[in-house]
C-alpha positions in Angstrom: -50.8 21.5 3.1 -49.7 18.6 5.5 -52.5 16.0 5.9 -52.4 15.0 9.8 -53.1 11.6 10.8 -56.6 10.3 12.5 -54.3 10.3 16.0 -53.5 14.4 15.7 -57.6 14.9 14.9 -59.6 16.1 18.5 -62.3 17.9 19.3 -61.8 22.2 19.4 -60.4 23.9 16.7 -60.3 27.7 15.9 -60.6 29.0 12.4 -58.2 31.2 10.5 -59.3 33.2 6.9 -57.9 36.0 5.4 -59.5 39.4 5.5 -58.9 39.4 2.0 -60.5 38.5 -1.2 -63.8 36.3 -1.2 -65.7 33.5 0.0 -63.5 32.9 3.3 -64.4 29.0 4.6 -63.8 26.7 6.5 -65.0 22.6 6.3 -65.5 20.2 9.0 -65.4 16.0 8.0 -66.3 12.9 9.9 -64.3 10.2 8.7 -64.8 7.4 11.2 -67.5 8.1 14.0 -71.4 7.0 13.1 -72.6 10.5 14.2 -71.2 13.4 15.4 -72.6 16.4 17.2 -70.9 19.6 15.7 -71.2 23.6 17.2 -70.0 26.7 15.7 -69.9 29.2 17.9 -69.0 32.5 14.8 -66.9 35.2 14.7 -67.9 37.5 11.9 -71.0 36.5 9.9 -71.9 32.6 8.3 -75.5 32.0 7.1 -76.5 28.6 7.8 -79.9 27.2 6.6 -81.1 30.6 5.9 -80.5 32.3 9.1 -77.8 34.8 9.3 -75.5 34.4 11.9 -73.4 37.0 13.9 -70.5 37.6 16.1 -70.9 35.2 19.4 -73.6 33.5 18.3 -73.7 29.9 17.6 -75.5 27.0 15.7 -75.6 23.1 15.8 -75.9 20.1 13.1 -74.9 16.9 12.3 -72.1 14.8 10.7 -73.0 11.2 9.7 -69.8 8.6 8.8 -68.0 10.2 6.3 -70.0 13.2 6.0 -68.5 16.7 5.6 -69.9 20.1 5.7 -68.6 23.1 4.0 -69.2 26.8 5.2 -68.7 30.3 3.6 -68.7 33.7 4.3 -67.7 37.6 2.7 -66.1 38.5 5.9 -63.4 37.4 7.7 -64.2 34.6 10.4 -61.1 34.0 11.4 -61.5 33.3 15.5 -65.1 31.1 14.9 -64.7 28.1 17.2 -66.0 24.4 16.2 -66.9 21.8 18.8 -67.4 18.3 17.8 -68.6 15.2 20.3 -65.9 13.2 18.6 -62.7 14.1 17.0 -63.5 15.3 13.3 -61.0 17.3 10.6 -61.2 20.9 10.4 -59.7 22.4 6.9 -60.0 26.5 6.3 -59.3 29.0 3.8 -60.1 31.0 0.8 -62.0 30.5 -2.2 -60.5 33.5 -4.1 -57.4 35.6 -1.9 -56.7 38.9 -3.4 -53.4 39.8 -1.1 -50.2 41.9 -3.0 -50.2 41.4 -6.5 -52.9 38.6 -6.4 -55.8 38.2 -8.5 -58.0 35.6 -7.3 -56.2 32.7 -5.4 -57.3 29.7 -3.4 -55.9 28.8 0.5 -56.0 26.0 1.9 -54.9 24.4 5.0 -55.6 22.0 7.4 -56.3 23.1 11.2 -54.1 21.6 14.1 -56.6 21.4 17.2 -56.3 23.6 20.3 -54.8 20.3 22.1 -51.8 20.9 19.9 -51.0 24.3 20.2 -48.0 25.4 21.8 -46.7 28.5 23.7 -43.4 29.1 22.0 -42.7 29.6 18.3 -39.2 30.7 16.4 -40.6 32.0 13.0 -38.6 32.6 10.2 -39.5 34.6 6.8 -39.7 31.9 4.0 -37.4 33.1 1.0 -36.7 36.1 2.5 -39.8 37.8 2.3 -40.3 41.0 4.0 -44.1 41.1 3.8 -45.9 37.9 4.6 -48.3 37.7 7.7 -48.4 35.8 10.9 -51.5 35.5 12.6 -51.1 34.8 16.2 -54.6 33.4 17.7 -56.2 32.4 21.5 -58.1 30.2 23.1 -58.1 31.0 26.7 -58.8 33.9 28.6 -56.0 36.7 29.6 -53.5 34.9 27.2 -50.3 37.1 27.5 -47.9 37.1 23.6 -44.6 38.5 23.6 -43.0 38.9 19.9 -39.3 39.8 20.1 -37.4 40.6 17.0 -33.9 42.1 16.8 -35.4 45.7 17.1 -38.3 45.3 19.9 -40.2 43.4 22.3 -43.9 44.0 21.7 -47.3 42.6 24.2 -50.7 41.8 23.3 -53.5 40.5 25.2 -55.6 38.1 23.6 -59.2 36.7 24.5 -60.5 33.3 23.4 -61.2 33.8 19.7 -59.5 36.8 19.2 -56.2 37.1 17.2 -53.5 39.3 16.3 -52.0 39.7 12.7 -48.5 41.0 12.3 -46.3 41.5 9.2 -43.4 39.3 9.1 -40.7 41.3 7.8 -37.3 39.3 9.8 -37.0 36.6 12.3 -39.3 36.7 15.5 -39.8 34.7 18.8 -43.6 34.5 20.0 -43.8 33.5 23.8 -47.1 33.1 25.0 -48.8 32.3 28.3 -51.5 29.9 27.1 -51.3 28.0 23.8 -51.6 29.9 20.8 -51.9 28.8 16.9 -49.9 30.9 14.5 -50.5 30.6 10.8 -48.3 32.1 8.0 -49.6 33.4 5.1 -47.1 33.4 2.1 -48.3 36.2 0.0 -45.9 38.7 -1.4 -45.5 37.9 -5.7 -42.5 39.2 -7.5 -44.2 40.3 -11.1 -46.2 37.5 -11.3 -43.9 34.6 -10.8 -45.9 32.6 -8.1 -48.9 32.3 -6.1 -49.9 32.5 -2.3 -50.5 29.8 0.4 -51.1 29.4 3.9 -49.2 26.9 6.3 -48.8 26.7 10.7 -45.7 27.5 12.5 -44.8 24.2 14.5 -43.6 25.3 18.1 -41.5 24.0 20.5 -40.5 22.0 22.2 -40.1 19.2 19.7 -38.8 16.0 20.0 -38.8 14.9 16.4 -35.1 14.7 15.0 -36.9 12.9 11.6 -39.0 14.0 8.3 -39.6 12.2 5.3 -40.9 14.8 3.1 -42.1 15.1 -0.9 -41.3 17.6 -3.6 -42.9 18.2 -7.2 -40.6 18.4 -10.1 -42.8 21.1 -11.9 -42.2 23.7 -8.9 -38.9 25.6 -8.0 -38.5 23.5 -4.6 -37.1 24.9 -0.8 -36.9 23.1 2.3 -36.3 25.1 5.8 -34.9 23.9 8.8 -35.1 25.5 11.7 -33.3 24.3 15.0 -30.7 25.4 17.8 -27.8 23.1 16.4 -25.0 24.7 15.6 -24.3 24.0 11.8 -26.0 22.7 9.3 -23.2 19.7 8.5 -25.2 18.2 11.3 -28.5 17.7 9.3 -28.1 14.6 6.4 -30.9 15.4 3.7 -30.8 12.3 1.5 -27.8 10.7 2.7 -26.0 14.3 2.3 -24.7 16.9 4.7 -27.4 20.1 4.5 -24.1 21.8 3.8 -23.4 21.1 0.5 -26.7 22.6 -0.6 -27.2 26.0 -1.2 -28.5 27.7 1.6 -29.4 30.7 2.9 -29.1 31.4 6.7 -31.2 33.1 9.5 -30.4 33.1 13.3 -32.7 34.7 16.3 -32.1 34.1 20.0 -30.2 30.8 19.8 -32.0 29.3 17.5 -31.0 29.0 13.6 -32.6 28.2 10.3 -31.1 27.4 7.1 -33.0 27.1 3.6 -31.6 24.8 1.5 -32.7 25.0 -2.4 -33.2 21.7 -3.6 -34.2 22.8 -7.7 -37.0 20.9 -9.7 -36.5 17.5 -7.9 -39.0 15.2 -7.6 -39.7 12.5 -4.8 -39.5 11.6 -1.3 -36.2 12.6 0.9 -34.8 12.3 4.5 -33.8 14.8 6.6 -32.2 13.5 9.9 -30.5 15.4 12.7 -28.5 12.4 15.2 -29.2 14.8 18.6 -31.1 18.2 18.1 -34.7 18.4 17.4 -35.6 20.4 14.4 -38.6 21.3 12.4 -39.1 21.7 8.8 -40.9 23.9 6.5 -41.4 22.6 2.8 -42.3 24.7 -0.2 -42.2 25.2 -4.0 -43.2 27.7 -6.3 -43.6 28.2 -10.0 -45.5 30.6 -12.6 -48.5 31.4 -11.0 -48.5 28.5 -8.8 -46.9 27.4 -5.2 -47.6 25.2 -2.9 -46.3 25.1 1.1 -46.2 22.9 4.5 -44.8 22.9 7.7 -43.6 19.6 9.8 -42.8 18.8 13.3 -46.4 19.8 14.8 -47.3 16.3 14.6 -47.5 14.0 17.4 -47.2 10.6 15.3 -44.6 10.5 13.1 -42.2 7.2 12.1 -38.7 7.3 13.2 -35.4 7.0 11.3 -33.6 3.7 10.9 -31.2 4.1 13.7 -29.7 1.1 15.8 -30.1 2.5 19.0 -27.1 1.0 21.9 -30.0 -1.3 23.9 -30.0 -3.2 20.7 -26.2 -4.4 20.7 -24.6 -3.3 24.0 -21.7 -4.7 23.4 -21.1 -2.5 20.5 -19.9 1.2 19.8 -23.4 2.3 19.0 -24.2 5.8 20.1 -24.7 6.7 23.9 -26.9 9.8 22.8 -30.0 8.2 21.0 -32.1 8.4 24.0 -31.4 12.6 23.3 -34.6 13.2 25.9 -32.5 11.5 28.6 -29.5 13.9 28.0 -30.8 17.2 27.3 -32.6 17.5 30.7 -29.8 18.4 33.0 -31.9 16.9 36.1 -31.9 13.3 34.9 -28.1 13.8 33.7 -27.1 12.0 37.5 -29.2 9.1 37.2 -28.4 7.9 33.6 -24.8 8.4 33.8 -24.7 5.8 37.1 -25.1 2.9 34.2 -21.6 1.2 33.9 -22.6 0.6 30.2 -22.8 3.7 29.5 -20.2 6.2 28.2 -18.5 8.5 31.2 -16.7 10.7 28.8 -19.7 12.8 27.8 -20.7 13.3 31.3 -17.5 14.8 32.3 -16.2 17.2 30.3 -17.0 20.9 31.2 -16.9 21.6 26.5 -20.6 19.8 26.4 -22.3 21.5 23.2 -24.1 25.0 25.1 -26.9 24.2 22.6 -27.8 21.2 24.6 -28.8 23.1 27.5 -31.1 25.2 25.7 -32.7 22.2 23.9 -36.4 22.7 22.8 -37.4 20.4 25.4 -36.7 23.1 28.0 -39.2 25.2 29.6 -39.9 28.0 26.9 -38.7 30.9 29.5 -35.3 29.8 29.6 -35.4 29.8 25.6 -36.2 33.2 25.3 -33.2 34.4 27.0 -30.2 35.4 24.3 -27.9 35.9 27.2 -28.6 32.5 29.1 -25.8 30.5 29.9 -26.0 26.3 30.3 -24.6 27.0 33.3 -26.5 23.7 34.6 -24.4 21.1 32.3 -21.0 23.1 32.7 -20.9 23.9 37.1 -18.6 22.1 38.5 -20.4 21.9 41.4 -22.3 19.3 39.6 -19.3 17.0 38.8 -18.5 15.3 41.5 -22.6 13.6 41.9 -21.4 12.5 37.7 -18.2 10.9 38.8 -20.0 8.4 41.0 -20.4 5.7 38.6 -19.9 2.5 40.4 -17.1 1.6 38.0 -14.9 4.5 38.8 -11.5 4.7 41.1 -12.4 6.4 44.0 -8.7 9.1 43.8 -10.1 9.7 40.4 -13.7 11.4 41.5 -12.2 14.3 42.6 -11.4 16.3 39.6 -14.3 17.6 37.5 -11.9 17.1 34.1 -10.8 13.8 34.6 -12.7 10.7 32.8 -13.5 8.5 35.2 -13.2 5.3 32.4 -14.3 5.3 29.1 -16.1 1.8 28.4 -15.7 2.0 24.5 -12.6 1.7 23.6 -10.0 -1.3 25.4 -7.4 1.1 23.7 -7.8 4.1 25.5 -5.3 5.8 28.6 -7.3 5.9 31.3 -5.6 8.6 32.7 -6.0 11.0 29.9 -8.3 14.3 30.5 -10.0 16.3 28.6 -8.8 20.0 28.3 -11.5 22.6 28.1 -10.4 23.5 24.7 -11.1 20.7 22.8 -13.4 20.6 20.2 -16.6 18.4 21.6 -17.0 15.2 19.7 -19.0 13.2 17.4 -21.0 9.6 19.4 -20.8 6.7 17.5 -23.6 6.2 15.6 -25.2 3.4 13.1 -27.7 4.3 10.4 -29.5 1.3 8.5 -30.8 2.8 4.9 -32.5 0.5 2.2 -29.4 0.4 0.4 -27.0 0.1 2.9 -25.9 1.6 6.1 -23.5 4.2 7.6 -21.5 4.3 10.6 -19.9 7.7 12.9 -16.6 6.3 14.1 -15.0 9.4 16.2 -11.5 10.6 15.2 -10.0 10.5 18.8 -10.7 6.6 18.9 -8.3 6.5 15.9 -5.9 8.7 17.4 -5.4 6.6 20.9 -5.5 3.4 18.5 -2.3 5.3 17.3 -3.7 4.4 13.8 -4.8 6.9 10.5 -7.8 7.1 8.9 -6.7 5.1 6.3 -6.3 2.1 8.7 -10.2 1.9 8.8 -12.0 -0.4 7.0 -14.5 -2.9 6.4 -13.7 -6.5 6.4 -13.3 -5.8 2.6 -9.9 -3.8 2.9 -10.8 -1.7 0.2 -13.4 -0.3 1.2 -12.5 2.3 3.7 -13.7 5.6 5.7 -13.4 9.0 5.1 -12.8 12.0 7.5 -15.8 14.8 8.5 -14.7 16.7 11.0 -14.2 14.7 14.4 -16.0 12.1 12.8 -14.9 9.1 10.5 -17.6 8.2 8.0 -17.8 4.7 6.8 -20.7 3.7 4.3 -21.4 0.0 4.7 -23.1 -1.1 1.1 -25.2 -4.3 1.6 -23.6 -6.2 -1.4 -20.3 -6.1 -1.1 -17.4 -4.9 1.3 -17.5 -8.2 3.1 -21.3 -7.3 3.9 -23.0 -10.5 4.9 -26.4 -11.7 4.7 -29.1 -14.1 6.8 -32.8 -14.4 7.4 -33.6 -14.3 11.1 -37.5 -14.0 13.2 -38.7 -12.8 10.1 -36.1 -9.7 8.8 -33.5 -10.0 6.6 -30.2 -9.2 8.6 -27.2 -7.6 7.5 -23.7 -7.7 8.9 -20.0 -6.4 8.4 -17.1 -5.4 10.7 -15.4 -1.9 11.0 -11.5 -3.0 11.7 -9.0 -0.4 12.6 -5.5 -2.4 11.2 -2.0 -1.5 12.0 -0.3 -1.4 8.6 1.4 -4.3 7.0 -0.1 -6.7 10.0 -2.8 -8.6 10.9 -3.2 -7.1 14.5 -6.9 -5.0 15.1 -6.5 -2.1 17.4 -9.8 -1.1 16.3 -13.1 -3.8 15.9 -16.7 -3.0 15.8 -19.3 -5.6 14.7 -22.3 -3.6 13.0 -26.2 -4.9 11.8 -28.7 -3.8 10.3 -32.4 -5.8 10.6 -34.9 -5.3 8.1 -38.3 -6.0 8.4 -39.3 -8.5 5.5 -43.5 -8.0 5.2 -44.9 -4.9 4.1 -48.2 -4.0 3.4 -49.2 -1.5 -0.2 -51.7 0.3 -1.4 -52.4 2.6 -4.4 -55.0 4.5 -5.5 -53.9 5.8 -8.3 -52.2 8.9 -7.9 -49.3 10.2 -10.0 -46.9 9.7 -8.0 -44.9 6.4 -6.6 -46.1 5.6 -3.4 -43.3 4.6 -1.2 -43.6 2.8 2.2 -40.9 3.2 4.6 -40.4 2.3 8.5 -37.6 2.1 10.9 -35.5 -0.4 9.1 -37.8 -1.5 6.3 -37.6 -1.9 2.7 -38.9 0.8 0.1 -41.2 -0.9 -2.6 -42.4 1.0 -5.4 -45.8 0.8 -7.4 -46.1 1.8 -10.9 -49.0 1.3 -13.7 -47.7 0.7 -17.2 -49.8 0.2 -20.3 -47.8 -2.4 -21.7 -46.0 -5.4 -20.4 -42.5 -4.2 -22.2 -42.6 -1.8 -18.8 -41.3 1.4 -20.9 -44.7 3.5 -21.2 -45.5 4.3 -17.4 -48.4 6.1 -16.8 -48.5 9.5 -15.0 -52.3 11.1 -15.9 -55.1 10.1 -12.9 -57.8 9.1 -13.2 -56.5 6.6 -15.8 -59.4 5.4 -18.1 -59.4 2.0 -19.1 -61.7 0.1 -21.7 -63.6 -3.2 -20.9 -61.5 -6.3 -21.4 -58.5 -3.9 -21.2 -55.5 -4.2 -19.3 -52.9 -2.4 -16.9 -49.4 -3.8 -15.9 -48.2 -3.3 -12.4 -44.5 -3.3 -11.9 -43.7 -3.7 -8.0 -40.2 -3.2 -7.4 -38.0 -3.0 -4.0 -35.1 -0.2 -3.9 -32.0 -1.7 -2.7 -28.9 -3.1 -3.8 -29.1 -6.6 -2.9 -30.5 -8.6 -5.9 -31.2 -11.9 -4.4 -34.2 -10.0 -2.9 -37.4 -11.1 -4.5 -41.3 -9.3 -4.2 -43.6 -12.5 -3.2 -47.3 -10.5 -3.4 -49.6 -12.4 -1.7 -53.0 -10.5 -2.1 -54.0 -7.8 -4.7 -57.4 -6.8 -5.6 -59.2 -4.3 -7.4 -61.9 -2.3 -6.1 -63.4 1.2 -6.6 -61.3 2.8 -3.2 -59.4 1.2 -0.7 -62.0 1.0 2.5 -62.1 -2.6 3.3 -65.9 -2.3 3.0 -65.8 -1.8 -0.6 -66.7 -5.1 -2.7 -63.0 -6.3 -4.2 -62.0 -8.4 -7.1 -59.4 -10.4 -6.2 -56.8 -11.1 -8.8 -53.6 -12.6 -6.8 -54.7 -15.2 -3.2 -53.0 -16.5 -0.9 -49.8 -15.8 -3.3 
């Protein structure tokens, strides 16, 4: 289960239980409001203060701060509805699941409200299960769902409250025609080998191109993307391609999923796509235990640390990371009349397909396996992208020439681009805690008439290697010529990418790069088993640990941790990165029973 944020709370959610096993239920929590007005209007049967009640009917209480109710029931009361005056957290599932090959099992699973449901879902089995259910439910009247599968098309008609459940035995598209919440139910067990739980099925559109995600080293762990781009060399999970994990692959309609098993691994990871939204499902299993969450439902999430071109126009940062901008064909005119930014993408006919069928489309035209992005590639369109102010007028009349191309003072400017050629790479600048890595595309080298091996940093040892159309050059923040300066509060780091002619001094190729880091951070720790890393766009990770002696060798991994009066702990706070001139300054740090900031504290560091 995915916690969601206080932002992603509101005020109507819909319940989902199995019909099987005991004790279905379902909990609703006030975190921050004074009081709270709560109705639950029941599908099935709930007894509440003694008095039973039944389908449609509906009873009222009260949630003070922090107060939380919990409800049960023998039946299934999957569609009851809960209202709340303010927004609250809704959690549901089963004391004790008895599905296939299950004795007595407990689901849980946090509820997304009906604000963010969605009305078209790719779903994919999860480690190629042929038996796990998909409950698809409503919340407005007349609501129209289509599934599609490979084999058949099939229509339901759903009222508020009611549901379908379908078994999930290969990939499926659900199209609705009012939001609808779909839940998955992982339940099928191969001889005993792992348990059963319950997650949503994010839908689409989504913007988010960014998880940071965490896996348990005591579980069997698999992570599955799901997306329309084309290969999964495009996805870096921890500073990798997705490709050189093992993975198994799934495709439906356009869109694709690949899961990647990542072993008994313990931590926090990155996934990052530099264009195509994606979304992520997260799971481990293990004797007689599993655990699961989906990502990419969310509407506040951090971003990657990505140096976006409005930072440093004057360098070859990447013309695509405003992705919103270019994968809606309508806006495609008015960005592209910018002199700053790059023609070349705009002309050529060999755009990706994928990006006209980008999640942030309307649904219909995502359903379609035969559509064509015929609204990218017409070249009745070209001519309105060939008006950019800084083109020759004689050159506006073909739809394959490029206009200019701003990024490189090395370039022909009377060189097209054939139909046939492989689309390529933008340049693009990640910034990492331990360093940073830049997309240089292969064609710039080309028209430089230099090799691969003619790119470096200002360290000339430290050179890039080739991916595809791509050049990849990792830029380490402690040496390869990397400098480093404080600045407004960030530490900044900087190096040049030089593309030299051999055995002189001349630089057909030079791009400046920086990365900014924010210096203050702000920790917490509540002693939980696990390092609690805080990551931003462009900040540092720090780690907290509890030792029991000041050697630092004896960390401690069992919570609650008992301590005896006058005893002591030893916090070790260290930052991940390679440059060691950094130093941890901790200003503040007190002890108190939780972390609310009404709890009485006993401050041990102030004021540094």
């Amino acid at each position: 289960m995915a916690v969601l944020p206080v932002e992603d709370l509101n005020t109507e959610y819909f319940i989902f239980t199995s019909s099987l096993g005991e004790a279905n239920q379902f909990a609703v929590a006030n975190g921050i409001y004074p009081t709270v007005l709560v109705t639950v209007t029941v599908s099935g049967s709930i007894t509440y203060n003694g008095v039973q009640y039944g389908n449609g009917s509906a009873f009222s209480f009260s949630l003070g701060y922090q107060q939380v109710i919990q409800l049960q029931s023998p039946t299934d009361i999957t569609g009851t509805r809960v209202v709340a005056t303010a927004p609250v957290a809704v959690f549901s599932g089963n004391k004790c699941f008895t599905g296939i090959n299950t004795a007595c099992d407990v689901l849980l699973e946090q509820m997304h409200p009906v604000r963010n449901w969605g009305t078209f879902f790719p779903v994919f089995p999860l480690a190629t299960h042929t038996n796990d259910i998909i409950d698809v439910m409503a919340a407005n009247p007349d609501t129209i769902v289509i599934v599609v599968t490979s084999q058949q098309s099939t229509q339901y008609h759903l009222q508020p409250g009611s549901h379908e459940r379908l078994t999930l035995d290969r990939a499926a598209l659900v199209q609705s025609s009012e939001p609808v919440m779909i839940s998955y139910l992982f339940q099928y067990q191969k001889n005993g080998q792992y348990d059963p739980f319950v997650t949503s099925v994010p839908p689409v559109p989504n913007t988010r191109k960014y998880y940071k995600f965490v896996t348990q080293s005591f579980y069997d762990n698999v992570l599955l993307v799901v997306s329309q781009a084309a290969s999964p060399s495009e996805f870096y999970l921890d500073h990798q391609p997705l490709s050189s994990f093992p993975l198994n692959h799934m495709e439906i309609n356009g869109f694709r999923a690949w899961e990647a098993s990542l072993g008994k691994i313990d931590g926090q990871h990155e996934i990052y796509h530099s264009s195509s939204p994606f979304t992520i499902y997260v799971y481990g299993l293990g004797t007689y235990i599993s655990y699961g969450y989906s990502m990419g439902q969310e509407t506040t999430y951090p971003g990657p640390s990505i140096t976006g071109p409005t930072e440093e126009p004057e360098r070859l940062t990447s013309p695509t990371e405003e992705p919103e901008r270019l994968t809606n064909p309508t806006e495609e005119p008015e960005t592209l009349t910018n002199p700053t930014e790059e023609p070349e993408r705009s002309t050529s006919p060999t755009e990706e397909p994928e990006r006209s069928t980008s999640p942030t489309e309307e649904p219909e035209r995502l359903t379609s396996p035969t559509e064509e992005p015929e609204r990218l590639t017409s070249p009745t369109e070209e001519p309105e992208r060939s008006t950019s102010p800084t083109e020759e007028p004689e050159r506006s009349t073909s739809p394959t020439e490029e206009p200019e191309r701003l990024t490189s003072p090395t370039e022909e400017p009377e060189r097209s681009t054939s139909p046939t050629e492989e689309p390529e790479s933008p340049q693009e600048l990640h910034c990492f805690s331990d360093g940073a890595e830049f997309h240089l595309p292969l064609r710039l080298v080309a028209e430089a008439k230099l090799n691969v091996s003619d790119v470096h940093l200002q360290d000339p040892q430290c050179l890039g290697l080739q991916e595809g159309n791509t050049i990849i050059i990792n830029i380490p923040f402690n040496r390869c010529g990397s400098n480093v300066h404080i600045k407004d509060g960030k530490t900044v780091y900087t190096n040049t990418i030089y593309g030299t002619v051999p055995g002189t001094s001349i630089h057909r190729i030079e791009v400046p790069v920086k990365c900014e880091m924010d210096m203050n951070e702000t920790l917490g720790l509540s002693f939980h088993p696990k390092v609690t890393d805080v990551v931003s766009q462009s900040h540092y990770n720090v780690s907290m640990r509890f030792y029991q002696t000041d050697e630092f060798t004896d960390l401690i991994t069992t919570f609650p941790h008992e301590v005896d009066l006058h005893g002591s702990l030893h916090l070790q706070l260290k930052v991940e990165s390679d440059d060691t001139n950094l130093q941890i300054l901790v200003e503040q740090c007190k002890a108190s029973p939780s972390l609310e900031e009404r709890e009485k504290g006993y401050s041990i560091i102030q004021h540094g």
